[in-house]
KEKE-3310 file (N, C-alpha, C; in steps of 0.2 Angstrom, whole numbers, plus 5000, padded with zeros to 4 digits):
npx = (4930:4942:4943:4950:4950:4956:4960:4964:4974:4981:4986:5001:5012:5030:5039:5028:5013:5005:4990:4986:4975:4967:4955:4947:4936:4926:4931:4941:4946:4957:4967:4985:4993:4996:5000:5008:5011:5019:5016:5025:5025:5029:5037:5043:5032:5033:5040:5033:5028:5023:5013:5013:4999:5002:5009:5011:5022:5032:5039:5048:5051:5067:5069:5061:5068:5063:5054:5040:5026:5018:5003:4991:4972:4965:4950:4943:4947:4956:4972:4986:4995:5007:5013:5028:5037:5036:5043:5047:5049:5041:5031:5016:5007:4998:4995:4985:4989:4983:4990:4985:4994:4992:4985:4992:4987:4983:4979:4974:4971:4963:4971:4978:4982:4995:5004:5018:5021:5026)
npy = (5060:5049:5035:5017:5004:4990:4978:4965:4955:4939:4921:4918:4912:4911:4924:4927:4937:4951:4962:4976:4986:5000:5009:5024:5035:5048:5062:5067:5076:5080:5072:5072:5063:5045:5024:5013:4999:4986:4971:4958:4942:4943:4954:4972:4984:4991:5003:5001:5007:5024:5039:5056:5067:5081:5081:5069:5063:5049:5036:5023:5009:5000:4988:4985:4985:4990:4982:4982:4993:5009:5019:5031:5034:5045:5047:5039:5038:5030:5020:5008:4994:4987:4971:4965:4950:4943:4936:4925:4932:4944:4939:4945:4954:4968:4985:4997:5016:5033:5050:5067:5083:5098:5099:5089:5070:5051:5038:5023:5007:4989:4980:4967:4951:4945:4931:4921:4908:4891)
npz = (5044:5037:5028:5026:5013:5009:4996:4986:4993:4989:4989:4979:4969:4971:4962:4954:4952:4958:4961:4974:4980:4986:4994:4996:5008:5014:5021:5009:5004:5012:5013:5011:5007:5001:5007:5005:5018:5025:5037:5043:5050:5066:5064:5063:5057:5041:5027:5011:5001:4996:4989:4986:4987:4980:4970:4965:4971:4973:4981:4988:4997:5004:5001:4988:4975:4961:4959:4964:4962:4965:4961:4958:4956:4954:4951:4957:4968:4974:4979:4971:4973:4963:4963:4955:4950:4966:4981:4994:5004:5005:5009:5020:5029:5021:5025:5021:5020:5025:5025:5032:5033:5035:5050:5058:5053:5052:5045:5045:5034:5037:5032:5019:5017:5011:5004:4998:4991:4985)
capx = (4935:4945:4940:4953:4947:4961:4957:4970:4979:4982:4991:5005:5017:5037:5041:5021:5012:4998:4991:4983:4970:4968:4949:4948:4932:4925:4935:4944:4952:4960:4970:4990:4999:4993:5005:5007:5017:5019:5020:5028:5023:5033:5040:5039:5027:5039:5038:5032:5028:5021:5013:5010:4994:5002:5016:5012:5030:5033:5046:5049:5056:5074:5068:5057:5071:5062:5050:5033:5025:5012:4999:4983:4966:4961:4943:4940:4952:4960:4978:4986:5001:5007:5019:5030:5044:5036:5048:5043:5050:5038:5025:5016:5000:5001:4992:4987:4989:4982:4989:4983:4999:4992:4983:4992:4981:4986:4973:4976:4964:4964:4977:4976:4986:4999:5005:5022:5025:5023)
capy = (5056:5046:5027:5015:4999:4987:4972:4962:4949:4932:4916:4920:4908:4913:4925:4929:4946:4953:4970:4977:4991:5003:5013:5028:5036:5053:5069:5065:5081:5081:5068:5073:5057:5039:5023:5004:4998:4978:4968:4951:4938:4945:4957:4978:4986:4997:5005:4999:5012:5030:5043:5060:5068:5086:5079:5060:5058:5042:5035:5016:5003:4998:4979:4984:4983:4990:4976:4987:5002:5013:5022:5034:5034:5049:5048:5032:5040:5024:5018:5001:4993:4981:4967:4958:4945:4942:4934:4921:4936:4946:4937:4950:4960:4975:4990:5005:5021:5041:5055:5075:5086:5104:5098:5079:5066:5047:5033:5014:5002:4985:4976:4961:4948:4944:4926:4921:4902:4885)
capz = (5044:5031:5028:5018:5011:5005:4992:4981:4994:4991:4988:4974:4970:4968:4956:4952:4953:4962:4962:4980:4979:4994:4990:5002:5005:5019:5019:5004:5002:5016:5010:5007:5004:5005:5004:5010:5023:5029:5043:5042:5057:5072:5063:5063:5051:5037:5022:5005:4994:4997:4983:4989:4982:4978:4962:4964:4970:4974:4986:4992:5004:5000:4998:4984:4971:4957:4957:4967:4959:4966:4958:4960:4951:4958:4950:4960:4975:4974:4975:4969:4972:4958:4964:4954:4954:4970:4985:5000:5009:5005:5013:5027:5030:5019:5025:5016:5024:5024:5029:5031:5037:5038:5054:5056:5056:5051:5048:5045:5034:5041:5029:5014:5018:5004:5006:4992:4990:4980)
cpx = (4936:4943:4945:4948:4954:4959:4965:4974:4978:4986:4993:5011:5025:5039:5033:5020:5004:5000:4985:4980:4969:4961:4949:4940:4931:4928:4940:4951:4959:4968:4980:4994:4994:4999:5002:5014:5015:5021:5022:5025:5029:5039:5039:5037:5033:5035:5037:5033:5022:5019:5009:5004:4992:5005:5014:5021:5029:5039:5042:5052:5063:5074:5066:5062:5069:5057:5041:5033:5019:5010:4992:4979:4962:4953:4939:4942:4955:4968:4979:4995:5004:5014:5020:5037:5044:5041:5046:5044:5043:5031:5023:5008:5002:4994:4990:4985:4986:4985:4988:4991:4997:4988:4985:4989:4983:4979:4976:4970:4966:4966:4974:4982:4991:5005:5011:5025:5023:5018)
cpy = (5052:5038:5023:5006:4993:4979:4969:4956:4942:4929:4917:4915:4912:4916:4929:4936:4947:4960:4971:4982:4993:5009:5016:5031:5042:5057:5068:5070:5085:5077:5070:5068:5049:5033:5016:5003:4990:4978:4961:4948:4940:4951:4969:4980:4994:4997:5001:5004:5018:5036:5050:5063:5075:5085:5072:5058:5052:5039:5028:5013:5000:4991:4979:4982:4984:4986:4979:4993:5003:5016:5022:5033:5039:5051:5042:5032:5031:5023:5010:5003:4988:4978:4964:4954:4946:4935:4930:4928:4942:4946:4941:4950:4966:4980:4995:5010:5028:5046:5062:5077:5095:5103:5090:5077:5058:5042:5025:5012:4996:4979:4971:4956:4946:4935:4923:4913:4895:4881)
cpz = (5037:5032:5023:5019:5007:5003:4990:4984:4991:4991:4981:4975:4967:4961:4952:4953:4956:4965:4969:4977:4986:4992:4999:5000:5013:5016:5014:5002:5006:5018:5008:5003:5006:5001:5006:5013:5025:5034:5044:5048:5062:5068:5066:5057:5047:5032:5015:5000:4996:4991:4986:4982:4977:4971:4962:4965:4973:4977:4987:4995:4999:4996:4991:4977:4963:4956:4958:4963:4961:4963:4959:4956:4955:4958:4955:4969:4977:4976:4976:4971:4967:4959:4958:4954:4962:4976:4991:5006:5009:5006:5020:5023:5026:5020:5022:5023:5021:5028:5028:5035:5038:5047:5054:5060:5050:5052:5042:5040:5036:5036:5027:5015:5010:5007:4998:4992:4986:4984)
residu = (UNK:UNK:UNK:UNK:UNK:UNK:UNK:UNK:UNK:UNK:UNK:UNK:UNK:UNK:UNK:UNK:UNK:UNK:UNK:UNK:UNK:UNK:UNK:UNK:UNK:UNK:UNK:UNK:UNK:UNK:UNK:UNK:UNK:UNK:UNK:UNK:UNK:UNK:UNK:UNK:UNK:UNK:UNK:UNK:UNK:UNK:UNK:UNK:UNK:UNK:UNK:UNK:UNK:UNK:UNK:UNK:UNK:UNK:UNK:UNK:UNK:UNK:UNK:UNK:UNK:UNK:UNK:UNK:UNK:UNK:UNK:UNK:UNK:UNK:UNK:UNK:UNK:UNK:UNK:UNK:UNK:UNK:UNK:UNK:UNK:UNK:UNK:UNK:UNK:UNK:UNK:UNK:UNK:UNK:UNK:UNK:UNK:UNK:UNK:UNK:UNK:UNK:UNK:UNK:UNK:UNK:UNK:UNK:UNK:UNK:UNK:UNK:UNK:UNK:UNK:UNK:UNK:UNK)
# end
């Protein structure tokens, strides 16, 4: 099984920057893509940013605006997301994500809150 780890939230005030960290650790190779996704308080959980693990493409949520970037440390099997010109909107839970697709298989770490205000 796949195991994620998610570090990096906290309190950031308007316009600030904060980087997540998502350390994955078990079957590692089985690994195709891994990403982040948020959930606001009563909201639904969407997309942030996603890097598959065959070209590193990368794809993100429309909100993001150029402002989010993802990136791998494949020696550490890590990924990062590096906020900036952070928004009170984008205050949530951010999740990291894994998925395998020749046999699909989907696993959750248990999210770093990200909090954006003065």
């Amino acid at each position: 099984q796949v195991q994620l780890v998610e570090s990096g939230g906290g309190l950031v005030q308007p316009g600030g920057s904060l980087r997540l960290s998502c350390a994955a650790s078990g079957n590692i190779a089985s690994i195709d893509a891994m990403g982040w996704y948020r959930q606001a308080p009563g909201g639904e959980r969407e997309l942030v940013a996603a890097i598959t693990f065959l070209d590193e493409t990368a794809s993100y949520g429309y909100f993001v605006k150029d402002r989010f970037t993802i990136s791998r440390d494949k020696a550490k099997n890590t990924i990062y997301l590096q906020m900036n010109s952070l928004k009170p909107e984008d205050t949530a839970v951010y999740y990291c994500n894994a998925a395998g697709t020749f046999i699909p298989w989907e696993v959750w770490g248990q999210g770093t809150q990200v909090t954006v205000s003065s």
